[in-house]
N, C-alpha and C positions, 0 to 999 in steps of 0.2 A: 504494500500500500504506500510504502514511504517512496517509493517511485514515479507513484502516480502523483501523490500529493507534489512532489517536488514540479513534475512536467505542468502543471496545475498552475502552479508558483510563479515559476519560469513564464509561462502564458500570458497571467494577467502582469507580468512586471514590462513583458514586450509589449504587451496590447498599452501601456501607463507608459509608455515609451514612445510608442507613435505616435497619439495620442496628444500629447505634448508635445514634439515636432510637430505635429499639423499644425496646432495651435499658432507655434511658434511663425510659422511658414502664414497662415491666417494673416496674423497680427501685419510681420512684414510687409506681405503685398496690401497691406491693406493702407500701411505708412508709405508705401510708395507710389500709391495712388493719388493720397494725399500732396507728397511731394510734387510729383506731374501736375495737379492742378491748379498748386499755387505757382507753380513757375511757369503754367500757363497765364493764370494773373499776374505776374510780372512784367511778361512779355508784352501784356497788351498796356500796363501804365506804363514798360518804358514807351509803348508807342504813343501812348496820350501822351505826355510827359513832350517826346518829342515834337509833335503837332501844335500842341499849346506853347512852345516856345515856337516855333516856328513863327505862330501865328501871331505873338506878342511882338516880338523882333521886326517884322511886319508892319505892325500898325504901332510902333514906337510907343508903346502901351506902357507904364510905370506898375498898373496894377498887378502884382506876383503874388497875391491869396489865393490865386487857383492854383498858379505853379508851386507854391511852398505846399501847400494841400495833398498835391500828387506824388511831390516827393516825400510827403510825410508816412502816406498810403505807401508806395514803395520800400517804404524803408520798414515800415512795419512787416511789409511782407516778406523782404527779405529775414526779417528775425524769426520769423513764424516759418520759414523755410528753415531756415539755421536751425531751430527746436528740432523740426523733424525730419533733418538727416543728425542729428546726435541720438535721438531714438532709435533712427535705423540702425547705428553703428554697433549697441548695444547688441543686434542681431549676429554682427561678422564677430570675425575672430581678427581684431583688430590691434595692434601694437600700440602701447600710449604715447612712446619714447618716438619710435622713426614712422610709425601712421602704417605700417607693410601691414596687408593681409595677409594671413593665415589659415591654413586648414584648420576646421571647425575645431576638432579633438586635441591641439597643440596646445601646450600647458608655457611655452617658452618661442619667443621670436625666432621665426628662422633668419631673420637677417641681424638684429642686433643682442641676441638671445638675453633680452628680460623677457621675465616672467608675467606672464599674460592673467587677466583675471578668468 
């Protein structure tokens, strides 16, 4: 019986093992989704961003409240972007010291060999 029980064990510890990778795999594509769409919104206020200075430059305009606006939007976005590639990172097997990826299971940098969280 201590056979079975153990194969039993074994089972549910693999099944608590994928299980949690999927998760993990979840959560990621789901932060990099996120990613993609704010740097989609990026894309289009640098293009406001551009347009409205254009458009200022143009008609010798002094009023910059919409341009300070854009940039402020921008800038926030970039930070809300910067949040969620530090989350992704959390995912790889990332080095603190020189930034090198690593294969998931590496306990130590293969390039400047400190030890990895």
């Amino acid at each position: 019986m201590d056979f079975i029980d153990d194969v039993v064990q074994k089972a549910q510890q693999t099944g608590k093992y994928i299980a949690d990778k999927a998760d993990h795999v979840v959560d990621y594509v789901t932060l990099e989704y996120k990613a993609s769409s704010i740097r989609g919104k990026i894309d289009r206020q640098y293009k406001e961003l551009g347009m409205l200075y254009y458009r200022i430059s143009q008609t010798q305009s002094e009023d910059c409240g919409e341009l300070q606006e854009k940039i402020d939007t921008l800038q926030s976005l970039l930070c809300e972007l910067n949040a969620v590639q530090e989350d992704m990172a959390k995912y790889k097997n990332i080095c603190p010291e020189c930034k090198t990826k690593n294969p998931a299971k590496s306990e130590y940098c293969s390039k400047c060999g400190t030890k990895l969280k």
